[in-house]
C-alpha positions as CSV (number, residue, x, y, z in Angstrom):
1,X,-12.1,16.4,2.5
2,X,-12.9,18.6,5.4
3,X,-16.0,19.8,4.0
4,X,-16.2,22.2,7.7
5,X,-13.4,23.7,7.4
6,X,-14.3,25.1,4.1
7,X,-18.0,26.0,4.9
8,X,-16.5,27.7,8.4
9,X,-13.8,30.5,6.1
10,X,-15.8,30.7,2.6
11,X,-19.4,31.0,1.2
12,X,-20.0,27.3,0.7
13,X,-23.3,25.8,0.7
14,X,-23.3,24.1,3.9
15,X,-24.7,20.9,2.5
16,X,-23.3,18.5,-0.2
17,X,-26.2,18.1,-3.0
18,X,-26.6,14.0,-3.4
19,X,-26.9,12.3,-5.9
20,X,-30.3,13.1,-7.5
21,X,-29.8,17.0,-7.1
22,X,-30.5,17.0,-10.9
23,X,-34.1,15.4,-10.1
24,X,-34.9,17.5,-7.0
25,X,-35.6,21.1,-6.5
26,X,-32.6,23.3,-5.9
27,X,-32.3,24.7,-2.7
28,X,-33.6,27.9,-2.0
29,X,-30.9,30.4,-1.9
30,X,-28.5,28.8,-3.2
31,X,-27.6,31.0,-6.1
32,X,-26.0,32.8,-2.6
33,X,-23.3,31.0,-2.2
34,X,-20.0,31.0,-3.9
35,X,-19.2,27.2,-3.9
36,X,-21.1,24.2,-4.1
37,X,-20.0,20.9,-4.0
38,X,-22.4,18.0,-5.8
39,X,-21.7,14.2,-5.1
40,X,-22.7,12.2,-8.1
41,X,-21.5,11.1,-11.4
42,X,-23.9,12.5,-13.4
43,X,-22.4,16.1,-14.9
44,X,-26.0,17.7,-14.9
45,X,-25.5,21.6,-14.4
46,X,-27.4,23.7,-11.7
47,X,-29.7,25.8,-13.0
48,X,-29.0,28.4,-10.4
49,X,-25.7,30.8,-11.0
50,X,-22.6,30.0,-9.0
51,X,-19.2,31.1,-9.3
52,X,-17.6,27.3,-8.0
53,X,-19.0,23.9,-8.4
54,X,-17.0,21.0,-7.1
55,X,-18.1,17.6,-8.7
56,X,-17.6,14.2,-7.6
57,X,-17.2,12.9,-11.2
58,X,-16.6,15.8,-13.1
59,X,-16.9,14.9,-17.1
60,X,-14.8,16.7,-19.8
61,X,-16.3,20.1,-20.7
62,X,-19.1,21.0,-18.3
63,X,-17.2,23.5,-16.5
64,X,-17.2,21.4,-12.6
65,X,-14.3,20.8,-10.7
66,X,-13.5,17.8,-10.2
67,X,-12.8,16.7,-6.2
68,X,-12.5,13.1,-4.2
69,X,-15.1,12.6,-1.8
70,X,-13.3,9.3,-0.4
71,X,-10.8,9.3,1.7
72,X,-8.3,6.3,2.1
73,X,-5.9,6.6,4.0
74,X,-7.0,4.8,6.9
75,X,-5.6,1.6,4.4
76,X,-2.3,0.7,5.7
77,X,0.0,0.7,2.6
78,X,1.4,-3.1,2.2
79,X,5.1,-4.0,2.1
80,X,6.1,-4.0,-1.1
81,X,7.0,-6.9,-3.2
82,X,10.2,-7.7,-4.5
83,X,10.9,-8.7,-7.8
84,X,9.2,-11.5,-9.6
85,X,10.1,-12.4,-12.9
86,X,6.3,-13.1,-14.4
87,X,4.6,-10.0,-13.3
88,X,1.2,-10.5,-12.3
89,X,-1.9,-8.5,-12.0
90,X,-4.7,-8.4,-9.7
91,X,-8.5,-7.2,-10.3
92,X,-11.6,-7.4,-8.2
93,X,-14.5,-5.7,-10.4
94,X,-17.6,-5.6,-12.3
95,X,-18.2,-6.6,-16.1
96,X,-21.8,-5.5,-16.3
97,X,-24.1,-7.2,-18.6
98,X,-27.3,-6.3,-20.2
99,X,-29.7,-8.9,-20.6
100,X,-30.2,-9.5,-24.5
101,X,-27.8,-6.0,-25.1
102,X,-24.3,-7.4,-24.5
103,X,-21.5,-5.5,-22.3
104,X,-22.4,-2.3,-20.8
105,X,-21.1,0.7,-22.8
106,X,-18.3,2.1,-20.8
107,X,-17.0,-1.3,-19.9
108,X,-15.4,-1.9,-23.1
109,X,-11.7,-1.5,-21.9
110,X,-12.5,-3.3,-18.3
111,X,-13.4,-6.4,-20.5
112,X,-10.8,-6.2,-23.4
113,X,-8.0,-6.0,-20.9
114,X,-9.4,-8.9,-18.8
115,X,-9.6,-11.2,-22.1
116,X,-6.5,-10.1,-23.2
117,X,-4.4,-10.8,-19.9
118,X,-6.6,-14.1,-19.5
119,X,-5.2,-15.1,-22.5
120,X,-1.4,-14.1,-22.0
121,X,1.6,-16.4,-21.6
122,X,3.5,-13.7,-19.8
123,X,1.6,-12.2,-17.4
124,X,0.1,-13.7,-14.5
125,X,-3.7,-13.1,-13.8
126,X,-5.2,-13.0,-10.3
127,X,-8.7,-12.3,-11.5
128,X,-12.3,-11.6,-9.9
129,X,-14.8,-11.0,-12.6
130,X,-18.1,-10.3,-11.2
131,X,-20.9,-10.4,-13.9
132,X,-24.0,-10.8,-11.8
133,X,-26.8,-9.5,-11.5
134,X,-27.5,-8.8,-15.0
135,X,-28.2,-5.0,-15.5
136,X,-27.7,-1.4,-14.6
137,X,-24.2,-1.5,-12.9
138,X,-25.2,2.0,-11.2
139,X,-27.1,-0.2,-8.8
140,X,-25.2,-2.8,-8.3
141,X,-22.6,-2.3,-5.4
142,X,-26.2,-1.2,-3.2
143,X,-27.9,-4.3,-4.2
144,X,-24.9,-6.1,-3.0
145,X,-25.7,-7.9,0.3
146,X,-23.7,-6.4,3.2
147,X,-22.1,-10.6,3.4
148,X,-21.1,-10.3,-0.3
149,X,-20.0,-6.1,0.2
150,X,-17.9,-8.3,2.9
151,X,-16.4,-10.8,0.9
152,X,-15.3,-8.5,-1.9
153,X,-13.4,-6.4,0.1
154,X,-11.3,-9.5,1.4
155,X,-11.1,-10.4,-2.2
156,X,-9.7,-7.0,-2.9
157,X,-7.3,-6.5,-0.2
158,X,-5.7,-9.9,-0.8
159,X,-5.6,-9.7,-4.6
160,X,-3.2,-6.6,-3.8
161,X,-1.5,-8.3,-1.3
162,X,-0.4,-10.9,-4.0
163,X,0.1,-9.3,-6.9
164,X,2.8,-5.8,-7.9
165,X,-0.2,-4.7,-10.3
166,X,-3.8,-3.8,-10.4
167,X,-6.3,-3.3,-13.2
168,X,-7.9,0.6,-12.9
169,X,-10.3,0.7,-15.6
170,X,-13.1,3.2,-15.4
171,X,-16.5,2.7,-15.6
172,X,-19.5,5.0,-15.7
173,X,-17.5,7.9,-13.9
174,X,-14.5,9.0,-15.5
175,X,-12.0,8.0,-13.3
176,X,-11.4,4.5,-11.4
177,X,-11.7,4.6,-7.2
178,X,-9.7,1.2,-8.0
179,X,-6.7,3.7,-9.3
180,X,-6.9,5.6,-5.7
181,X,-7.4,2.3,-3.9
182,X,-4.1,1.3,-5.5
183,X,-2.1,3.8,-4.9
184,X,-3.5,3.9,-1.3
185,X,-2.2,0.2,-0.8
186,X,1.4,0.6,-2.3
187,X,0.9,-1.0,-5.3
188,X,1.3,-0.6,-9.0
189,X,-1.8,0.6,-11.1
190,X,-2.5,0.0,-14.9
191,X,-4.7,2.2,-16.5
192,X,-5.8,3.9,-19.9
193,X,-6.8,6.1,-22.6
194,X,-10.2,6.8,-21.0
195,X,-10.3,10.4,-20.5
196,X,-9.4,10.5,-16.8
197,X,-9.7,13.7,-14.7
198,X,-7.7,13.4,-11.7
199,X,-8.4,15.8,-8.5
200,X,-5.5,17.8,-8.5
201,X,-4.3,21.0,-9.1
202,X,-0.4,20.6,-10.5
203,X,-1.3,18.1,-13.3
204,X,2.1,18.6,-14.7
205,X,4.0,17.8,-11.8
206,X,1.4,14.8,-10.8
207,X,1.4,12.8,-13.9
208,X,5.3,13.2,-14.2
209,X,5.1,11.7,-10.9
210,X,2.1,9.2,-11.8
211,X,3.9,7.7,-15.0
212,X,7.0,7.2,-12.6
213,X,5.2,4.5,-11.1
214,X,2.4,3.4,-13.1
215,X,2.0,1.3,-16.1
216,X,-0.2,3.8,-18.8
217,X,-1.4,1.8,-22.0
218,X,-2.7,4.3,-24.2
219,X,-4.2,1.2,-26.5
220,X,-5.8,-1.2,-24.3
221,X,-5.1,-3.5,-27.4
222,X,-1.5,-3.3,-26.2
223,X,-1.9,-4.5,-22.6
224,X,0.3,-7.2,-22.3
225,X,3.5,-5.5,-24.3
226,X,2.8,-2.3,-22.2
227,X,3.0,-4.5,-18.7
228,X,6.2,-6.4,-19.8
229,X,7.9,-3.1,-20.7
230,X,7.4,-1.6,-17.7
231,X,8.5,-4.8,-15.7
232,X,11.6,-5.4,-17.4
233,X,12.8,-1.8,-17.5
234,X,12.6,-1.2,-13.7
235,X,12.9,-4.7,-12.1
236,X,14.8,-4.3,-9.1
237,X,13.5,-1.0,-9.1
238,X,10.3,-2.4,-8.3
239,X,9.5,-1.9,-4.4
240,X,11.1,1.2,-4.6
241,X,7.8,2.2,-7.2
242,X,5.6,0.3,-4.6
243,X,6.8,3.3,-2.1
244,X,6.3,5.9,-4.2
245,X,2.7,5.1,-5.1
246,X,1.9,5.6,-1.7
247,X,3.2,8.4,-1.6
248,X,1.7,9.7,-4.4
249,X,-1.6,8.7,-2.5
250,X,-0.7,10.5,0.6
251,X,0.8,13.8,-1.3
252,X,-2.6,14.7,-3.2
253,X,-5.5,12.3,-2.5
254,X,-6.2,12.2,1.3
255,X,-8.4,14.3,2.7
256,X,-5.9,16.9,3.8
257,X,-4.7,17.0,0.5
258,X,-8.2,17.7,-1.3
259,X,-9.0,20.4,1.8
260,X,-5.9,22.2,0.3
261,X,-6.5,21.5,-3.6
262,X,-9.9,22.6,-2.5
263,X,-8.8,25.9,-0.5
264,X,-6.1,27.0,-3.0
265,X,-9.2,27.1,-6.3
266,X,-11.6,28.8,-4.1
267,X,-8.7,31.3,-3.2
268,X,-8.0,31.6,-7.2
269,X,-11.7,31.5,-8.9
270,X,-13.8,33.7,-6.0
């Protein structure tokens, strides 16, 4: 998002609140300002009056905007793969686990899917389970060391490489960046009944577009069926779907895109 563009022709705060805003002083003055933009995932409201809050990880009912602080479109899309007849799927992730408390709540479809697809005669699996360190996965990815950070993203990139489909399950937040990196690599996603809130403003038109070319399994129970459905139905239709995830990327999720999903709200709600 170009966060200066905005601050230079509205009354946006000039700074993005981080991610402990909810256990720091608000600014002075901000109750000011006509938009404020908060980057975390936790939905804590300010306590100061503003017209326009853009959230990071907006849950359901707290009255934030959801936006995408991460822009990917410095990933060059991959070629797209042409029909296989086993699909396979790809994942590179976290299944946290508490010490003595069992699998993190949140994670429950992220782990179901994964056993599920293990299992299956019919799909292919090109999985990465990470389960270590035991604990909070909030603080995970900055315990990681910057080798590890290293070797994860190689695992990523080539697990999408390989494979027509990728795992998106959410996890804390409610929405996957796996989904966006995805899309932003020109492949397939799979993702679920979880609640998502997607960045964008014409929801109608984008998840008519969305469904096009993902695989949506409204009962993670149903995982495999779900993925053979949508294999066999469009089949040679298959890199043709790889292309228009990418461009599903490119028409609402780079940071052009969230500048004018951005613009057009404030223009609407101020």
């Amino acid at each position: 998002m170009n966060f200066n563009y905005l601050i230079d022709r509205y009354n946006v705060y000039p700074y993005i609140l981080g991610y402990n805003y909810f256990n720091e002083p608000e600014p002075k003055g901000l109750s000011s300002y006509d938009v404020v933009f908060i980057e975390s995932d936790i939905p804590m409201p300010l306590k100061s009056s503003i017209p326009l809050v853009f959230h990071t990880h907006a849950m359901k009912g707290d009255g934030m905007i959801t936006w995408l602080n991460q822009d990917l479109s410095y990933i060059n899309a991959f070629s797209p793969l042409p029909y296989r007849t086993l699909p396979t799927v790809g994942f590179v992730g976290r299944i946290p686990i508490f010490k003595g408390k069992g699998l993190h709540r949140g994670f429950e479809n992220r782990y179901q899917a994964c056993e599920i697809l293990g299992q299956s005669l019919y799909v292919g699996t090109d999985f990465h389970v990470i389960t270590e360190p035991i604990g909070e996965s909030c603080s995970f990815y900055n315990s990681m060391s910057s080798e590890y950070k290293h070797k994860t993203k190689y695992l990523l990139e080539s697990t999408m490489l390989s494979n027509h489909y990728n795992l998106c399950p959410r996890g804390n937040g409610n929405r996957s960046l796996r989904h966006f990196e995805t899309l932003a690599y020109g492949r397939i996603p799979i993702y679920f009944n979880e609640g998502y809130v997607f960045p964008v403003i014409n929801k109608n038109k984008f998840y008519y577009k969305l469904n096009k070319c993902s695989v949506y399994s409204p009962n993670v129970k149903n995982i495999e069926q779900d993925i053979l459905a949508f294999h066999n139905i469009y089949d040679y239709d298959i890199e043709l779907l790889q292309h228009m995830t990418r461009n599903l990327y490119d028409g609402y999720f780079t940071s052009q895109a969230q500048t004018d999903y951005c613009e057009q709200i404030i223009k609407e709600r101020i």
